[in-house]
C-alpha positions as CSV (number, residue, x, y, z in Angstrom):
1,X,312.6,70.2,-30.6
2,X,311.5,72.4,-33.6
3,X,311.1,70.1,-37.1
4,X,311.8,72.2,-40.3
5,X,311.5,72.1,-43.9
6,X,313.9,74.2,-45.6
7,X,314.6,74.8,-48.9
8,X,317.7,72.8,-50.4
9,X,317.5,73.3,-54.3
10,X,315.6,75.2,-56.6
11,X,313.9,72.1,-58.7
12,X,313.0,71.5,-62.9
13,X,310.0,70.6,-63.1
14,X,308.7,68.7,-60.8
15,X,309.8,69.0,-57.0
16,X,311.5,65.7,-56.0
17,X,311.8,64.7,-52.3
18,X,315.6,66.4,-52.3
19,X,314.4,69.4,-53.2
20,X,314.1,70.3,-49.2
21,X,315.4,68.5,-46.2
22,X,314.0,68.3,-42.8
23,X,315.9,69.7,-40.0
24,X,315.7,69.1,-36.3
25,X,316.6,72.0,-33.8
26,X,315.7,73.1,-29.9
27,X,312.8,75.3,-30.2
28,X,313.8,79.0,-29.9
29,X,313.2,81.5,-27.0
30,X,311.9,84.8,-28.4
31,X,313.5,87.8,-27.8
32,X,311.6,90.6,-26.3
33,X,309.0,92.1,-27.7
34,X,308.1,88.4,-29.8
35,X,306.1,85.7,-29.6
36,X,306.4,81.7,-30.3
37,X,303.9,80.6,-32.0
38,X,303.5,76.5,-32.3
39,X,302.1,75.8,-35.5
40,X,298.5,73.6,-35.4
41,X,298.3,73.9,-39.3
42,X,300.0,74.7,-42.5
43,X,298.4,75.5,-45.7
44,X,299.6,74.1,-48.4
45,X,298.9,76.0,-52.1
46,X,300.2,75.6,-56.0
47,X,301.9,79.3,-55.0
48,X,304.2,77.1,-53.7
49,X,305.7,76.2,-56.3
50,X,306.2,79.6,-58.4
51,X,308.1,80.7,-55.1
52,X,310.6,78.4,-55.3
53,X,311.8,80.1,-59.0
54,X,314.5,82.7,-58.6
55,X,312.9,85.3,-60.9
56,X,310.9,88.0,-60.6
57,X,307.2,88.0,-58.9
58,X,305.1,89.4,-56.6
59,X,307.5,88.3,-53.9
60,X,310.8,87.5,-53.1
61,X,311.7,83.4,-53.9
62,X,312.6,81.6,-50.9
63,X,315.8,81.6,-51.0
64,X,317.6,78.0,-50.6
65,X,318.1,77.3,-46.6
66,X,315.4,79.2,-45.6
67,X,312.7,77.5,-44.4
68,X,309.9,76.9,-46.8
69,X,307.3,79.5,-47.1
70,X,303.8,78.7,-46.4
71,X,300.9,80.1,-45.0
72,X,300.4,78.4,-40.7
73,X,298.0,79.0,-37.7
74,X,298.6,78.0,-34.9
75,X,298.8,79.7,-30.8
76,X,300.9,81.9,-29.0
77,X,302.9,79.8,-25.9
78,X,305.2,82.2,-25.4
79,X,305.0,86.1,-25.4
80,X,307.7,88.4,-24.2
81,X,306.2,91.3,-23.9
82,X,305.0,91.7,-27.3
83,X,302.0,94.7,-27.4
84,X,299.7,92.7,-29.2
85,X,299.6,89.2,-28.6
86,X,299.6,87.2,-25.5
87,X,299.6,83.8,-24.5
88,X,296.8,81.4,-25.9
89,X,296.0,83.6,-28.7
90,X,295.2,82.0,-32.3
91,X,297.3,83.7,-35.0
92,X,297.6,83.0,-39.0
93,X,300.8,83.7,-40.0
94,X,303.6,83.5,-43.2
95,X,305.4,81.0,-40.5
96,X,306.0,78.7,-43.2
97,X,306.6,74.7,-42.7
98,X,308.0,74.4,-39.5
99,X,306.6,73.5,-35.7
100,X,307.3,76.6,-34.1
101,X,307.5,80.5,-35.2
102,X,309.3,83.1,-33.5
103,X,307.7,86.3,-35.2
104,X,307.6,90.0,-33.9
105,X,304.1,90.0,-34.9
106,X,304.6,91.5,-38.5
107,X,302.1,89.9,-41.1
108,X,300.2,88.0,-38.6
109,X,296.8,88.1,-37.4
110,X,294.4,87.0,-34.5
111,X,292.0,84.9,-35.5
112,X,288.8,83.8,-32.8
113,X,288.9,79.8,-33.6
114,X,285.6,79.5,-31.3
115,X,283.9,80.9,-34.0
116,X,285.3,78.4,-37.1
117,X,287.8,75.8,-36.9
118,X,291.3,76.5,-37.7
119,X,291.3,75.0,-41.0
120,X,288.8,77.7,-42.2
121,X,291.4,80.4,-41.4
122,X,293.6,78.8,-44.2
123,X,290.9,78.1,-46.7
124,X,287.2,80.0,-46.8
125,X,288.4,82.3,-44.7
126,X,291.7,82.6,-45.5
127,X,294.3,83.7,-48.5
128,X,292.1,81.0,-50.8
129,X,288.8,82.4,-49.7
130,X,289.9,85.8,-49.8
131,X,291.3,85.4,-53.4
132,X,287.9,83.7,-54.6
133,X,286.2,86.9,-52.9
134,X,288.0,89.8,-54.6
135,X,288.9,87.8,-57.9
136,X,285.6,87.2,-58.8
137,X,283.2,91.0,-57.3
138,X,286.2,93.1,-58.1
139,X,288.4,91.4,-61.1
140,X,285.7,89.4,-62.7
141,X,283.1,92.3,-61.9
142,X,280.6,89.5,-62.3
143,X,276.6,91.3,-62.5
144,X,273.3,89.1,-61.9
145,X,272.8,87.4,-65.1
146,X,276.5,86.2,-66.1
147,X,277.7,83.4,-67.6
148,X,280.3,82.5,-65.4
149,X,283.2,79.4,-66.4
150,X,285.6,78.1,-63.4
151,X,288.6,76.3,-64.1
152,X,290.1,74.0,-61.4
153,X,286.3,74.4,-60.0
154,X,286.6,71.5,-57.4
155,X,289.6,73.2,-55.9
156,X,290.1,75.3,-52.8
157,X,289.6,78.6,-54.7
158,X,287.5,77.5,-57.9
159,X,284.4,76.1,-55.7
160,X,284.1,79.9,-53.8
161,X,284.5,81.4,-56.9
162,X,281.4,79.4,-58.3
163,X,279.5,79.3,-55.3
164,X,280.0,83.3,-54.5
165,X,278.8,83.5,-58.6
166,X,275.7,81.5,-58.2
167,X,275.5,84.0,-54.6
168,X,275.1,86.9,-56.9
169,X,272.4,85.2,-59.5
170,X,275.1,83.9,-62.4
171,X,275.1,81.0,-63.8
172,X,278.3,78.9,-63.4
173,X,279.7,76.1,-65.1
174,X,283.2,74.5,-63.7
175,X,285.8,72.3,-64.9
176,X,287.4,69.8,-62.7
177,X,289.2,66.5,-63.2
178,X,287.3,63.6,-62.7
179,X,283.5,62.3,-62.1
180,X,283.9,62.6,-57.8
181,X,285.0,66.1,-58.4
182,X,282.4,67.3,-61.2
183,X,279.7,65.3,-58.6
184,X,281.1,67.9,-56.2
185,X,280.4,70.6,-58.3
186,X,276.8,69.5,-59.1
187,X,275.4,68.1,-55.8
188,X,277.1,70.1,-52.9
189,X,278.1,73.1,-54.1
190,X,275.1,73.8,-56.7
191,X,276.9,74.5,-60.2
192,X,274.7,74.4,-63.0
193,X,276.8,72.5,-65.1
194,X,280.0,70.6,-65.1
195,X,282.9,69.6,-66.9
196,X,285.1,66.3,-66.2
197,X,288.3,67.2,-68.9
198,X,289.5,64.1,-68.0
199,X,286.5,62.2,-70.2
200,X,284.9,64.4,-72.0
201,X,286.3,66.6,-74.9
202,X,286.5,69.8,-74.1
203,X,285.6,72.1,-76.8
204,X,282.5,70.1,-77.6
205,X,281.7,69.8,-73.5
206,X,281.9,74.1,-73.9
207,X,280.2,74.3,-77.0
208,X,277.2,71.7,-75.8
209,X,277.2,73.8,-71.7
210,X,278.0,77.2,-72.6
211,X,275.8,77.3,-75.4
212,X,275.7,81.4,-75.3
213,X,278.9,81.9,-74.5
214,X,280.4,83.2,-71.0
215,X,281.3,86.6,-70.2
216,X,283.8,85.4,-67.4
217,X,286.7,83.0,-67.2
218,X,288.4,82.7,-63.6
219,X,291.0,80.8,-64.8
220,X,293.4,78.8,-62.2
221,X,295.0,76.4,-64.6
222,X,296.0,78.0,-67.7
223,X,297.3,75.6,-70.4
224,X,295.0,74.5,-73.2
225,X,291.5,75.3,-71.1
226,X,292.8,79.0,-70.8
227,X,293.1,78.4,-74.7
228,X,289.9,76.9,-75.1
229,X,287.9,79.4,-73.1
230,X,288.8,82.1,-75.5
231,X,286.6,80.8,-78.0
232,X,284.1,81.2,-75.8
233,X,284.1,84.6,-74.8
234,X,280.5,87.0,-75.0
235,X,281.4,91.0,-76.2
236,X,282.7,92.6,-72.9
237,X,283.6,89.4,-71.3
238,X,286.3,89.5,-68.6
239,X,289.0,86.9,-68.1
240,X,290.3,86.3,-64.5
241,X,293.9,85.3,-64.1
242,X,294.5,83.6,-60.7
243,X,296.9,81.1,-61.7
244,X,298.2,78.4,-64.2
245,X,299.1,75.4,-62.4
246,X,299.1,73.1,-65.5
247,X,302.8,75.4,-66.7
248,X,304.1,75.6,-63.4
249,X,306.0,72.1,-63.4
250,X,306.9,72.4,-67.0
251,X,310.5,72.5,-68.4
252,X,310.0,74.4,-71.4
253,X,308.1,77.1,-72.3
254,X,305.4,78.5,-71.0
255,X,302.1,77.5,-73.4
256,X,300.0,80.7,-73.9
257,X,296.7,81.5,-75.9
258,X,296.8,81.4,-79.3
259,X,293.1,82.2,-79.3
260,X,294.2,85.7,-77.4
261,X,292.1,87.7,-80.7
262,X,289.3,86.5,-79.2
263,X,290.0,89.6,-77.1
264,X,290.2,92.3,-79.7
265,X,287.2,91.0,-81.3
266,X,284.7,90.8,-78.2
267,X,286.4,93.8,-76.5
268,X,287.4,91.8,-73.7
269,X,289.4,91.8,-71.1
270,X,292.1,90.0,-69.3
271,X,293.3,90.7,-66.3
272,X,295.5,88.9,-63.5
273,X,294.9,89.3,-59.9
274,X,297.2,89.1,-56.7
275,X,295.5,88.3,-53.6
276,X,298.0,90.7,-51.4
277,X,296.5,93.9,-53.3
278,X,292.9,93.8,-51.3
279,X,294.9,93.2,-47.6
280,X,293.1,96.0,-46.6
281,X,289.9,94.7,-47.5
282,X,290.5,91.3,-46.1
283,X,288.2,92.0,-42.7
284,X,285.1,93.1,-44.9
285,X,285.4,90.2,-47.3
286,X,285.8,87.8,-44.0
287,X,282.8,89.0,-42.1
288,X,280.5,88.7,-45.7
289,X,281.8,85.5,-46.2
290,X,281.4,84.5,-42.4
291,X,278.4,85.3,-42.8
292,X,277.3,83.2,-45.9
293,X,278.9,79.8,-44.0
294,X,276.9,80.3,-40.8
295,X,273.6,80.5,-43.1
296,X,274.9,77.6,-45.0
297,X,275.2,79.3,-48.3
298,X,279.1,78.5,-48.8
299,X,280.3,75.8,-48.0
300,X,283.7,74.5,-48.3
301,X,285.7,71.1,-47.7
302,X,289.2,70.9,-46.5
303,X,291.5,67.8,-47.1
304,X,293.8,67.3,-44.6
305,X,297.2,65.3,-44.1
306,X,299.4,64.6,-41.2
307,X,303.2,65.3,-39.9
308,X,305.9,67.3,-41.4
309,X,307.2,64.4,-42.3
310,X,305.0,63.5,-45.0
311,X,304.7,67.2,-46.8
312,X,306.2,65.5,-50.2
313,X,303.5,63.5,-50.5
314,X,301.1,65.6,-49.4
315,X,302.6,68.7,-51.8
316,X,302.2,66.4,-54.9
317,X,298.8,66.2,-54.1
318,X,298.4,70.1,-55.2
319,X,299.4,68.4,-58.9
320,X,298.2,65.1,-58.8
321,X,294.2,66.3,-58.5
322,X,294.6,63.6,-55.6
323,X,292.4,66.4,-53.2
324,X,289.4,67.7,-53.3
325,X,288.8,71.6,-51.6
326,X,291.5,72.7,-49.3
327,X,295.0,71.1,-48.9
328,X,296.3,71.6,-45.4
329,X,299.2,70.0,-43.5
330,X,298.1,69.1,-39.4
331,X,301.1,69.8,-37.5
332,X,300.0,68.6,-33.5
């Protein structure tokens, strides 16, 4: 039997548990020239969340009774006849929050999990890793020298962002929630400074770490730090837009920057980034950052949770800060 999660309303605020429901069916046979793919792992990512709103984006929403979008790897038991994948193969996937995927093969790829564990396909060396990659070299255009600011620095893409910075000689200071996260940032992944906003007040933490300034913000939470940040900004300084995941649960408004002159005045810029436009880049930034884990310059953590069951729990996780790294769903 095939256990699904699909998508039963589209939620205010906060998802609740009735926003999906989990639905038991026989696993299907594919049809020929597919595959079944049984799904070992499912990535779980704030992105989640803003495709579950029934406006415009980068993608379609899921629409309700569909199942539940989400990044999966997993391995091919069943191919019937499909030109390129066969039995046993390990493929990452949009199969979203199921057991079992029957795919034609569009927007998946083979992955060789001899060479890194499965749960590296969904993180470092997946849509999170790739993200960190091209947001920071081609968005944040970071140079040796740089002053480089993470928010959400403990997370799955803030801690590659930082550690591919320090990589390419900047210095990096990142904010994270919390004195086991910002211990994170100093010990294991080699930050030169770090910033618990959870005890510390923020503007005097920036003023008192970034004593020069910063000429990048990668910014994954928006909000007030977004805000903040602006203050901070050097003359050509480049602001990052990955994400915003303190406004995504919120009822009202969006809150923006009311420090955005900060821009005209250092002749900055501000730019958001979609992972989906370097796709065709993906293979390079994989092998470099391949590359960098087997010499044990990046390094990575993933947090992982058990059974469909329990993807509620685990989702509120994403907004909680109860993780640390990669969230990821085990499946079998």
């Amino acid at each position: 039997m095939n256990k699904q999660l699909l998508l039963e309303k589209r939620p205010e605020g906060l998802p609740d548990k009735d926003t999906w429901r989990l639905v038991t069916s026989p696993i299907p046979a594919p049809n020929e020239g597919e595959v079944l793919i049984q799904h070992h792992y499912i990535s779980l990512d704030p992105a989640m969340r803003g495709w579950m709103r029934d406006r415009k984006s980068y993608v379609p929403p899921v629409e309700i009774g569909e199942v539940m979008r989400a990044g999966a790897i997993g391995k091919v038991i069943k191919s019937n006849n499909n030109p390129n994948f066969n039995e046993g193969d390990c493929i990452v996937s949009w199969g979203g929050v199921q057991e079992y995927e029957i795919t034609n093969g569009e927007n998946c790829y083979k992955v060789d999990d001899a060479l890194a564990p499965m749960p590296k396909y969904l993180g470092t060396l997946g849509m999170p890793g790739m993200t960190a990659y091209f947001g920071i070299l081609e968005v944040g255009k970071i140079k040796e020298g740089d002053i480089v600011l993470v928010s959400g620095a403990a997370g799955a893409v803030g801690s590659l962002v930082g550690q591919i910075a320090k990589l390419k000689g900047c210095t990096v200071i990142g904010i994270a929630g919390g004195k086991q996260k910002c211990d994170y940032l100093l010990n294991e992944l080699g930050f030169d400074a770090a910033i618990d906003y959870k005890s510390e007040d923020l503007m005097e933490a920036l003023h008192e770490k970034c004593p020069k300034g910063i000429d990048v913000y990668f910014d994954n939470v928006g909000g007030d730090i977004l805000n903040a940040a602006l203050t901070k900004l050097r003359l050509n300084a480049r602001i990052v837009i990955c994400g915003a995941i303190s406004q995504y649960n919120n009822k009202n408004d969006v809150v923006g920057p009311s420090n955005y002159l900060s821009l005209l005045v250092n002749r900055a810029t501000m730019q958001g980034m979609v992972v989906l436009d370097y796709a065709n880049n993906y293979d390079k930034a994989a092998q470099e950052m391949g590359m960098w884990m087997m010499q044990g310059k990046l390094k990575s953590r993933e947090d992982i949770y058990e059974g469909i069951e329990n993807f509620y729990d685990t989702f509120l996780r994403l907004f909680s800060g109860e993780k640390m790294g990669k969230l990821i769903l085990k499946v079998i």
